[in-house]
mmCIF file as gemmi writes it, N, C-alpha and C atoms, coordinates in Angstrom:
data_model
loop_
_atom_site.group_PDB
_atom_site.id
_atom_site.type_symbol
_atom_site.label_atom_id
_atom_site.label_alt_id
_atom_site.label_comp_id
_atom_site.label_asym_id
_atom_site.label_entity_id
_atom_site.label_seq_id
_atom_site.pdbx_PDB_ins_code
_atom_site.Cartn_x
_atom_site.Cartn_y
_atom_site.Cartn_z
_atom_site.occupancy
_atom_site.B_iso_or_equiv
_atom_site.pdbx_formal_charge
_atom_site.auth_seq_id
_atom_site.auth_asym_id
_atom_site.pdbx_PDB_model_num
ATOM 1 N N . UNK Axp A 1 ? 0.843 -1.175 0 1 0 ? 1 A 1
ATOM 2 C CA . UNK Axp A 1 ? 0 0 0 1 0 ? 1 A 1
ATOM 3 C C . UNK Axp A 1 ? 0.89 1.241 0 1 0 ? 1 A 1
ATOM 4 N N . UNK Axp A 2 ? 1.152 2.305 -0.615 1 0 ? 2 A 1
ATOM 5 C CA . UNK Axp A 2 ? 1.575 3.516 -1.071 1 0 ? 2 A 1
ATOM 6 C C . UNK Axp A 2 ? 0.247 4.363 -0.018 1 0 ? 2 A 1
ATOM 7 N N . UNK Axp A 3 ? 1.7 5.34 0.45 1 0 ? 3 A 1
ATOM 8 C CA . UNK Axp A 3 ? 0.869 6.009 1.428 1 0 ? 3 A 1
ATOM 9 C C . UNK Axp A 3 ? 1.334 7.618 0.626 1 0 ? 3 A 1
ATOM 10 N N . UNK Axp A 4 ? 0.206 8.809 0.204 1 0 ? 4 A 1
ATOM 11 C CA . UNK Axp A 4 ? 0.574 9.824 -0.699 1 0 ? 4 A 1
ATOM 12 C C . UNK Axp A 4 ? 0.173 10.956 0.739 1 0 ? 4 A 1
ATOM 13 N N . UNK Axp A 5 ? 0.879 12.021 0.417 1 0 ? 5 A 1
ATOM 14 C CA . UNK Axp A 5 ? 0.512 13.123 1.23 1 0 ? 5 A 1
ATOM 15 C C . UNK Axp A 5 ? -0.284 14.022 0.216 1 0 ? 5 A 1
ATOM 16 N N . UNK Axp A 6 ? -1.063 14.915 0.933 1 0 ? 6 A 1
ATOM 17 C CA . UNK Axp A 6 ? -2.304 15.738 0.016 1 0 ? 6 A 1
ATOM 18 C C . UNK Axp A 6 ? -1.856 16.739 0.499 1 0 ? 6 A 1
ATOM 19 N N . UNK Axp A 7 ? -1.986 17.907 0.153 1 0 ? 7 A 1
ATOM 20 C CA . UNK Axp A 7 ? -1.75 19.747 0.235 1 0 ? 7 A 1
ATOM 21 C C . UNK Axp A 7 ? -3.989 20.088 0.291 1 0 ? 7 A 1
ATOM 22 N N . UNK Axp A 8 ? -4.419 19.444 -0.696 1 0 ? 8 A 1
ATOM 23 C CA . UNK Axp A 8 ? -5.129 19.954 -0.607 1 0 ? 8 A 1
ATOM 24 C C . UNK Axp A 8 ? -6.494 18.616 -0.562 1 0 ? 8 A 1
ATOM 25 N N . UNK Axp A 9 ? -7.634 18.407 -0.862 1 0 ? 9 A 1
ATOM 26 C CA . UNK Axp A 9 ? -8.567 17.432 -0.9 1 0 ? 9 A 1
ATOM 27 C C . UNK Axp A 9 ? -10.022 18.405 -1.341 1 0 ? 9 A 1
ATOM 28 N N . UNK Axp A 10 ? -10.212 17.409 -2.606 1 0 ? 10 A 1
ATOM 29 C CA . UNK Axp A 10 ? -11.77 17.71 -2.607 1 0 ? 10 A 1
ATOM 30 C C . UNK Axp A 10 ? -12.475 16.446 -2.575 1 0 ? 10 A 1
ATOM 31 N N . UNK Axp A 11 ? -13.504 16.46 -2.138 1 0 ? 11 A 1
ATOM 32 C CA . UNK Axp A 11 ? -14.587 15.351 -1.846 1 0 ? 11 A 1
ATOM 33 C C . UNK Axp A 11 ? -16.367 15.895 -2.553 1 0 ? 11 A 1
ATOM 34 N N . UNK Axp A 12 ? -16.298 15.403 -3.985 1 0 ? 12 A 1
ATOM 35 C CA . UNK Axp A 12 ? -17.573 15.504 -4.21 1 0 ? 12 A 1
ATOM 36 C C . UNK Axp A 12 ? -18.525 14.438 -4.01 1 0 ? 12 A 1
ATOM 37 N N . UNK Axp A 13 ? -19.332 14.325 -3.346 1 0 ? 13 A 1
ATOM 38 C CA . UNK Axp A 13 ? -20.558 13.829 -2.742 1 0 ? 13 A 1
ATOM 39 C C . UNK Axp A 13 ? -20.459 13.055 -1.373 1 0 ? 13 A 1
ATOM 40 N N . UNK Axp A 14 ? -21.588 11.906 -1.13 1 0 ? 14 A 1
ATOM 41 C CA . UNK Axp A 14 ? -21.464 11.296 0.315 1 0 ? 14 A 1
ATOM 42 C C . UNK Axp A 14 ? -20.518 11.114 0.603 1 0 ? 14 A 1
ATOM 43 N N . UNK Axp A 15 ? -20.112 11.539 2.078 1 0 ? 15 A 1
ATOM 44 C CA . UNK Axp A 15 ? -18.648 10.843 2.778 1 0 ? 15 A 1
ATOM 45 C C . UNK Axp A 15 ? -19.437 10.078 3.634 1 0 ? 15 A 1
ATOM 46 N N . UNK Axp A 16 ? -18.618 8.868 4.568 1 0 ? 16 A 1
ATOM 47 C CA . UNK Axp A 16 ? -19.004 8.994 6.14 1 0 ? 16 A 1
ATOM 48 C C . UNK Axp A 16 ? -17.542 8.367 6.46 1 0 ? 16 A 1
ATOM 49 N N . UNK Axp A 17 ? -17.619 8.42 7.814 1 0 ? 17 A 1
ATOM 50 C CA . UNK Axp A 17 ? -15.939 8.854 8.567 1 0 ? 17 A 1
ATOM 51 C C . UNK Axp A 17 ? -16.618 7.657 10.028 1 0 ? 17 A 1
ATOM 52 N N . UNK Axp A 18 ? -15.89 6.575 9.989 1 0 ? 18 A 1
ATOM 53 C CA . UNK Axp A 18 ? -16.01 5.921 11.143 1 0 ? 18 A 1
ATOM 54 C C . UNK Axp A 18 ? -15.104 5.838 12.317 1 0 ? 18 A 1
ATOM 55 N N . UNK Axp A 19 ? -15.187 6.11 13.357 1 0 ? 19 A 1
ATOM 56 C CA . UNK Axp A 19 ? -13.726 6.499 13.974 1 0 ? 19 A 1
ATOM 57 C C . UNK Axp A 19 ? -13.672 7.705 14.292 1 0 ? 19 A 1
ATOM 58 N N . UNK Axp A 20 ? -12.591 8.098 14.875 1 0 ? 20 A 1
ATOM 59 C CA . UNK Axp A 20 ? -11.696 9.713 15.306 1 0 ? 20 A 1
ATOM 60 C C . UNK Axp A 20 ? -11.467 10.408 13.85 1 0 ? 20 A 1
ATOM 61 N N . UNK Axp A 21 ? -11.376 11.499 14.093 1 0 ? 21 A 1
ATOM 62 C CA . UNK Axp A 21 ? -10.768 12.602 12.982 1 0 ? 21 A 1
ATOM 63 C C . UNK Axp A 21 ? -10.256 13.692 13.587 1 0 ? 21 A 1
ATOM 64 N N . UNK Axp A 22 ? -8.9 13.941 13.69 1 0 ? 22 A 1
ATOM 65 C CA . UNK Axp A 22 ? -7.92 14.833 14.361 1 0 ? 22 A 1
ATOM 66 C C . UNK Axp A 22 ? -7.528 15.697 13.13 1 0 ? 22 A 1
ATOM 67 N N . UNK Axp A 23 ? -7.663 16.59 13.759 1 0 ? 23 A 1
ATOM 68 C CA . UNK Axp A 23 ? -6.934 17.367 12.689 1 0 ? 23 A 1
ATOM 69 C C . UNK Axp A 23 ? -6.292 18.312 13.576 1 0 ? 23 A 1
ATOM 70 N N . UNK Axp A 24 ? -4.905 18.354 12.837 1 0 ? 24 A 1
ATOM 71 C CA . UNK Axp A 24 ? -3.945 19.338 13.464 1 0 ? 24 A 1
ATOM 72 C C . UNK Axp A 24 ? -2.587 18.17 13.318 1 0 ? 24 A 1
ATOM 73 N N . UNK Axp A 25 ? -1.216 19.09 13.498 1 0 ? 25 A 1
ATOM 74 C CA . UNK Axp A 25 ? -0.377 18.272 13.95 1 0 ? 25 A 1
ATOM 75 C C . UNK Axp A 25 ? -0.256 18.051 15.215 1 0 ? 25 A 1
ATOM 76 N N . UNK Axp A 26 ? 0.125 16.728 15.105 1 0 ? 26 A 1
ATOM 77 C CA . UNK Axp A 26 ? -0.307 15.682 17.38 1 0 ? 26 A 1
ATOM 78 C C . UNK Axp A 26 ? -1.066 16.222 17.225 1 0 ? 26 A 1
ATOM 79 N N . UNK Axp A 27 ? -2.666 16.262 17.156 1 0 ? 27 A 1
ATOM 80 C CA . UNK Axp A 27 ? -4.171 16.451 17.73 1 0 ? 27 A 1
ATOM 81 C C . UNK Axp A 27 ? -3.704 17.908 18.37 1 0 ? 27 A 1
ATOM 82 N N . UNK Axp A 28 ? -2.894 18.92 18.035 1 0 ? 28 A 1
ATOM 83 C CA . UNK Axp A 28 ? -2.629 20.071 18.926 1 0 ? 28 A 1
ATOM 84 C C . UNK Axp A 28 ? -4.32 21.028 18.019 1 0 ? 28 A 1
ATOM 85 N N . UNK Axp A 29 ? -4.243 20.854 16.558 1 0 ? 29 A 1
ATOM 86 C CA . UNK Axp A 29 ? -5.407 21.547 16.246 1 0 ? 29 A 1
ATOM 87 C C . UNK Axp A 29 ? -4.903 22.72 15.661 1 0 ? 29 A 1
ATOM 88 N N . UNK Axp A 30 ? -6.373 22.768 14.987 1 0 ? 30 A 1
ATOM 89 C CA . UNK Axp A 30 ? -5.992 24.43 13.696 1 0 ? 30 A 1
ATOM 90 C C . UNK Axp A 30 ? -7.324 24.776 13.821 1 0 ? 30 A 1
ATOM 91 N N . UNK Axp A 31 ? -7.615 25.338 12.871 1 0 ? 31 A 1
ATOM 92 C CA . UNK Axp A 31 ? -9.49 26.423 12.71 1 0 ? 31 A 1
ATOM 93 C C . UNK Axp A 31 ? -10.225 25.642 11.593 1 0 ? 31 A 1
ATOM 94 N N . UNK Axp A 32 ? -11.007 24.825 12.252 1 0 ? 32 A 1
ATOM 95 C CA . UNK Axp A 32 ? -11.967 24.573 11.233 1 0 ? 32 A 1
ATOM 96 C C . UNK Axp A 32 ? -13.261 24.936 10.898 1 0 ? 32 A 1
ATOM 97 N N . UNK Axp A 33 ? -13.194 24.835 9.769 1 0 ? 33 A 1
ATOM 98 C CA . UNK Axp A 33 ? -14.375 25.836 9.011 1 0 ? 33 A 1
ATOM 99 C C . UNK Axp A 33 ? -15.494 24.766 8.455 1 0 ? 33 A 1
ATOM 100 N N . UNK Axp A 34 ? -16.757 25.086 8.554 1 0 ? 34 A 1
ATOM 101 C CA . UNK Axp A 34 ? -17.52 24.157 8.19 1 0 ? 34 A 1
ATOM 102 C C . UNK Axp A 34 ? -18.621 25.124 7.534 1 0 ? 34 A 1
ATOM 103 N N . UNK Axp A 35 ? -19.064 25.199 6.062 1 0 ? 35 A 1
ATOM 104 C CA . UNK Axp A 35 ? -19.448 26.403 5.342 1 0 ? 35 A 1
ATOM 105 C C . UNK Axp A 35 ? -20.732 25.929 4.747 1 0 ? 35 A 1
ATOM 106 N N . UNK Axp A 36 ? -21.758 26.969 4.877 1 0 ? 36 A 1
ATOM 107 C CA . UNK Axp A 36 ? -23.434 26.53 4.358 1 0 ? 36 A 1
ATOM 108 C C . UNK Axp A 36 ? -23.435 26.911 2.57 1 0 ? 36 A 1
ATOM 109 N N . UNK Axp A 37 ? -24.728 26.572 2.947 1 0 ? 37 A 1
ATOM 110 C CA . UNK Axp A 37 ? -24.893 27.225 1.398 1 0 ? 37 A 1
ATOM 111 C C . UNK Axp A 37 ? -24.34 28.092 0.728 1 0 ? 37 A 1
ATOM 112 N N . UNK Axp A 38 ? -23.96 29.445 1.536 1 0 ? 38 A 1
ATOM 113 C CA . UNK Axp A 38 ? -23.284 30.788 0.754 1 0 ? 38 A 1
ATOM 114 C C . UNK Axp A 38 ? -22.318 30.551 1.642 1 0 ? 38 A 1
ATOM 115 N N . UNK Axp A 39 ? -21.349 31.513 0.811 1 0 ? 39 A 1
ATOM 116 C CA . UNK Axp A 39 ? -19.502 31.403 1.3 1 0 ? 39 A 1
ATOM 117 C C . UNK Axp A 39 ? -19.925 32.293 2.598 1 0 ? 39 A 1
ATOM 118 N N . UNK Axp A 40 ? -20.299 33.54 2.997 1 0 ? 40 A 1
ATOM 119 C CA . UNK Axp A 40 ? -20.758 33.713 4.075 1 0 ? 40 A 1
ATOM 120 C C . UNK Axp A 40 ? -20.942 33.788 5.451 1 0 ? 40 A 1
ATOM 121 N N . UNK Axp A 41 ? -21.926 32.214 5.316 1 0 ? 41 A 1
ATOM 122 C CA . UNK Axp A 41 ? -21.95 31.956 6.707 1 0 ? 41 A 1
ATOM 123 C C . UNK Axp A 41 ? -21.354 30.819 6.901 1 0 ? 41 A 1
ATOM 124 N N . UNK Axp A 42 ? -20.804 30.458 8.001 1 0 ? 42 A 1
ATOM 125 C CA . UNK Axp A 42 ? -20.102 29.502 8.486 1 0 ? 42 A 1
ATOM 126 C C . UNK Axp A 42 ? -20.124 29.218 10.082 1 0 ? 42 A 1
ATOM 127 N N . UNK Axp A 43 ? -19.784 27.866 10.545 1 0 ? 43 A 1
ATOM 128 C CA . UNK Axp A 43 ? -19.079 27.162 11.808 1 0 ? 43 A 1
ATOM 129 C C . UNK Axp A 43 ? -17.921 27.245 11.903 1 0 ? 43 A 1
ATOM 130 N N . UNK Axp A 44 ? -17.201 27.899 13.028 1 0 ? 44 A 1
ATOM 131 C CA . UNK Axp A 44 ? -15.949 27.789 12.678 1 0 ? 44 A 1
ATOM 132 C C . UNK Axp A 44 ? -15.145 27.232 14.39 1 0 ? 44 A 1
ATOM 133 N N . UNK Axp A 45 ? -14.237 26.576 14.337 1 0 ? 45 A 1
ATOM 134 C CA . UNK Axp A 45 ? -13.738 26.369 15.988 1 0 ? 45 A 1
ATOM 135 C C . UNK Axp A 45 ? -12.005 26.879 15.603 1 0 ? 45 A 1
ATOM 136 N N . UNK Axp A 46 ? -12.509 27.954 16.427 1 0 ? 46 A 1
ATOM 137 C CA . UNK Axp A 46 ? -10.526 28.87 16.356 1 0 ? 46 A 1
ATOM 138 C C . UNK Axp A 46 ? -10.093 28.113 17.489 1 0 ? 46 A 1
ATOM 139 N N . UNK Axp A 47 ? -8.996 27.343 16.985 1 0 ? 47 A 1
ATOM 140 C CA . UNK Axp A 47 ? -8.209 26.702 18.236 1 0 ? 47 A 1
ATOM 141 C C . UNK Axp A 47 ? -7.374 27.658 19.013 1 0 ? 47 A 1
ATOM 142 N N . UNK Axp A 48 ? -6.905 28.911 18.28 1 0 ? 48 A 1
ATOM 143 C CA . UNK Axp A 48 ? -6.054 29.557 19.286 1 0 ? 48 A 1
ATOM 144 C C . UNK Axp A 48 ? -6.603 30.358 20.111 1 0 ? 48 A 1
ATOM 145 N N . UNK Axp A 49 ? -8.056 30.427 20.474 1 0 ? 49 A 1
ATOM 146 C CA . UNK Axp A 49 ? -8.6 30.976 21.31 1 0 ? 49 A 1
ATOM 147 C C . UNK Axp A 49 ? -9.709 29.632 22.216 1 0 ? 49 A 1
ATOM 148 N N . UNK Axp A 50 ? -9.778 28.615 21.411 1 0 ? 50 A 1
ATOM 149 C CA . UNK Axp A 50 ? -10.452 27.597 22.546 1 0 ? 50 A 1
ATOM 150 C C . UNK Axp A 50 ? -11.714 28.24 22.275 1 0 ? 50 A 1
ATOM 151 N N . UNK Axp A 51 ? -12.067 28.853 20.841 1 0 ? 51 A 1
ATOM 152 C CA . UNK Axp A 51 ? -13.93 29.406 20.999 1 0 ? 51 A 1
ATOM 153 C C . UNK Axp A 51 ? -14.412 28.709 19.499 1 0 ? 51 A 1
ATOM 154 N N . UNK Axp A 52 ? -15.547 28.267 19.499 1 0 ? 52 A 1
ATOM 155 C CA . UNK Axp A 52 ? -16.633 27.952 18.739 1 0 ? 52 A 1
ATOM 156 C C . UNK Axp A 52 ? -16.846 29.466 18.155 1 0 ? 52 A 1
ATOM 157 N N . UNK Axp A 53 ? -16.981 29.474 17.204 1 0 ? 53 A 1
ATOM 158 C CA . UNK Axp A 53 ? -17.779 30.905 16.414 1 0 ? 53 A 1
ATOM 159 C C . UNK Axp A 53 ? -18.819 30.27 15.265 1 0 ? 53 A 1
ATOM 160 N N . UNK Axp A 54 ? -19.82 30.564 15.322 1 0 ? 54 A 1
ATOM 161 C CA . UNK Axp A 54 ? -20.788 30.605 14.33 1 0 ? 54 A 1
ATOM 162 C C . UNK Axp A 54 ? -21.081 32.072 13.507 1 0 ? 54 A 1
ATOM 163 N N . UNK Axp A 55 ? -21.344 32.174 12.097 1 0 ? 55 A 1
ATOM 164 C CA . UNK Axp A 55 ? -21.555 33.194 11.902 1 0 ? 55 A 1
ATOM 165 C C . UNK Axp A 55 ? -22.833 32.972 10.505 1 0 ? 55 A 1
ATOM 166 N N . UNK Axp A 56 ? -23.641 33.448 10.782 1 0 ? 56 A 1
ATOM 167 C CA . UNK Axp A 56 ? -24.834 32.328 10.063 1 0 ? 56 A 1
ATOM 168 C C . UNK Axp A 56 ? -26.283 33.052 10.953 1 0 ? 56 A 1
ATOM 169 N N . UNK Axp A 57 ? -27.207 33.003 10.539 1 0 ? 57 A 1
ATOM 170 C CA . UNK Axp A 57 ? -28.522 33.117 11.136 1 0 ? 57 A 1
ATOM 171 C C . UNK Axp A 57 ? -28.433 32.022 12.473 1 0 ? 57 A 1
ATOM 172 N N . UNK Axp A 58 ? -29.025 31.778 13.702 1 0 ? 58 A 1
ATOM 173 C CA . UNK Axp A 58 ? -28.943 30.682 13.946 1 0 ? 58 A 1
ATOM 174 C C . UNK Axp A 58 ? -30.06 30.46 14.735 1 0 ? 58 A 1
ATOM 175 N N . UNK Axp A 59 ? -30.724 28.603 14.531 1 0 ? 59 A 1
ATOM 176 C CA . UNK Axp A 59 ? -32.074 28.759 14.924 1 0 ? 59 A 1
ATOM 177 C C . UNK Axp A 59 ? -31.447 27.345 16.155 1 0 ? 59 A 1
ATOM 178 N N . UNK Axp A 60 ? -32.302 27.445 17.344 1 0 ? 60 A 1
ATOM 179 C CA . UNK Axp A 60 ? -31.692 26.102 17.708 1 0 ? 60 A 1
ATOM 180 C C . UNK Axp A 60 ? -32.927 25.916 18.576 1 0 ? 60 A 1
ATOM 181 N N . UNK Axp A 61 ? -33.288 24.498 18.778 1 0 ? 61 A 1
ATOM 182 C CA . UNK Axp A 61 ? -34.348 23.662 19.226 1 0 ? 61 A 1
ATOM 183 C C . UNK Axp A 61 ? -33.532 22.401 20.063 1 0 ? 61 A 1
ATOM 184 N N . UNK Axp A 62 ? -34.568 22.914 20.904 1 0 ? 62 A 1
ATOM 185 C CA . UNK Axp A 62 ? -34.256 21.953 22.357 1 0 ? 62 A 1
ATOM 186 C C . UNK Axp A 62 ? -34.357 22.798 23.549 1 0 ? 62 A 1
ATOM 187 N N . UNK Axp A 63 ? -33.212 22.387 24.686 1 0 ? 63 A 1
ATOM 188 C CA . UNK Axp A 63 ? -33.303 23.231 25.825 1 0 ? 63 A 1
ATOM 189 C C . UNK Axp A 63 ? -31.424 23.589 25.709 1 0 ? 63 A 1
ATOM 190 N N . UNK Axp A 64 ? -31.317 24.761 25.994 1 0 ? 64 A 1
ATOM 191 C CA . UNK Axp A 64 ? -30.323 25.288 26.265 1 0 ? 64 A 1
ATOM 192 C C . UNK Axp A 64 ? -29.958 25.844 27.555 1 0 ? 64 A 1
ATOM 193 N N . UNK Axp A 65 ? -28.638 25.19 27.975 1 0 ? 65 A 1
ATOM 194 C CA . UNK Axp A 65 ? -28.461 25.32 29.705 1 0 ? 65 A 1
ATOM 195 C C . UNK Axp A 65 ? -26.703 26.059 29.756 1 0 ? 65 A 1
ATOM 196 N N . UNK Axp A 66 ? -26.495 27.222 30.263 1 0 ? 66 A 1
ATOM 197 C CA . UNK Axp A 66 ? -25.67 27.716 30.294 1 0 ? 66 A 1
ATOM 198 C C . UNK Axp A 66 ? -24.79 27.725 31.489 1 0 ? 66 A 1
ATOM 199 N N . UNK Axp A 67 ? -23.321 27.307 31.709 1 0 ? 67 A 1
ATOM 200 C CA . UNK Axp A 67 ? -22.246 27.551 32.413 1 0 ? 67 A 1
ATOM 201 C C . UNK Axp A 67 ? -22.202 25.895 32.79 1 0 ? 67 A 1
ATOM 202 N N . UNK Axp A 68 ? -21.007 25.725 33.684 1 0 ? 68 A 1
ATOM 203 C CA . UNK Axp A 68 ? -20.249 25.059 34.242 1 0 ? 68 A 1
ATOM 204 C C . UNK Axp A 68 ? -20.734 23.937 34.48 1 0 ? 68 A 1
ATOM 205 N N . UNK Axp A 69 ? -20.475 22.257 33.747 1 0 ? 69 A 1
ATOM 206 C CA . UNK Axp A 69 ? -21.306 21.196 34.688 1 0 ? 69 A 1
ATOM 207 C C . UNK Axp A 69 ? -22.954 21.203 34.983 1 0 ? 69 A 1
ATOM 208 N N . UNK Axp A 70 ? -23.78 21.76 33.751 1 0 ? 70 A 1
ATOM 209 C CA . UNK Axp A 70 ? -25.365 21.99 34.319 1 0 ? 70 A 1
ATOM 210 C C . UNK Axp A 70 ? -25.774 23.262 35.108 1 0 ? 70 A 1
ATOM 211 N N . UNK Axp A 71 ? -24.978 24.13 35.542 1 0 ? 71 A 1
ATOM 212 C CA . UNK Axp A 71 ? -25.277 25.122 36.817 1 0 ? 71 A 1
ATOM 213 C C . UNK Axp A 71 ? -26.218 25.65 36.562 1 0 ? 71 A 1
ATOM 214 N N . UNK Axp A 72 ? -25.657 26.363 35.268 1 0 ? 72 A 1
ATOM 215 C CA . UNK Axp A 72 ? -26.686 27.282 34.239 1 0 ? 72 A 1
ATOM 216 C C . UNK Axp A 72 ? -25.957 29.075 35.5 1 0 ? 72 A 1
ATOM 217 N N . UNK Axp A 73 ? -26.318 30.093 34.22 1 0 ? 73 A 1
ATOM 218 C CA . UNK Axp A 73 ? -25.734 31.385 34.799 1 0 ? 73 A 1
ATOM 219 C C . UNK Axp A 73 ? -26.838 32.087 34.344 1 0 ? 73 A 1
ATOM 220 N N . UNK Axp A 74 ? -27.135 33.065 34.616 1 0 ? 74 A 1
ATOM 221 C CA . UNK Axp A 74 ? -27.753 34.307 34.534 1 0 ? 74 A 1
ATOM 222 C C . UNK Axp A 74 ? -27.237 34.634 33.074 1 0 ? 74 A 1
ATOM 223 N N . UNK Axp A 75 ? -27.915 35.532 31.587 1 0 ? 75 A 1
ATOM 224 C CA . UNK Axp A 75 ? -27.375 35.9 30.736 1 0 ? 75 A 1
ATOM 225 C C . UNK Axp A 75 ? -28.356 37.09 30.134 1 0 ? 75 A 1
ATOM 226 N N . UNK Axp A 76 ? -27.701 38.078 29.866 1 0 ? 76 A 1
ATOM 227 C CA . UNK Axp A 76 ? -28.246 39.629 30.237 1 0 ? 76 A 1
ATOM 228 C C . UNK Axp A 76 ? -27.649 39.803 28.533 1 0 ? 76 A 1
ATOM 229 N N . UNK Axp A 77 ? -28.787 40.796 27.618 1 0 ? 77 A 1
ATOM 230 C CA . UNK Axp A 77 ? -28.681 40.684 26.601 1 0 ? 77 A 1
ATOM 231 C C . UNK Axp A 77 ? -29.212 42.099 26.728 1 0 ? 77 A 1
């Protein structure tokens, strides 16, 4: 088996991924971008700040519980 290194990857149509997926060198991590319909809006996780950013309309369903372990915090808008 020939093992090739990639610079870049496109994937047109179904994937599925069984297992872990690290990305970064050693699992240290980079910014990944995960992009909707328009170039736009996006998911993004900046590793050098340890933050989730969404930037996108965003609708979310369920219950949402804020801070530490379940505590939930006060959030003033």
């Amino acid at each position: 088996m020939a093992i090739q290194f990639l610079n870049s990857l496109d994937v047109n149509g179904a994937t599925q991924l069984d297992g872990e997926l690290n990305v970064g060198v050693n699992d240290t991590g980079h910014d990944v971008r995960f992009y909707g319909a328009t170039s736009g809006k996006y998911l993004m996780w900046d590793q050098s700040a340890d933050t989730l950013i969404v930037v996108a309309d965003l609708s979310l369903h369920g219950p949402i519980t804020l801070g530490t372990d379940d505590t939930g915090h006060d959030v003033t808008f």
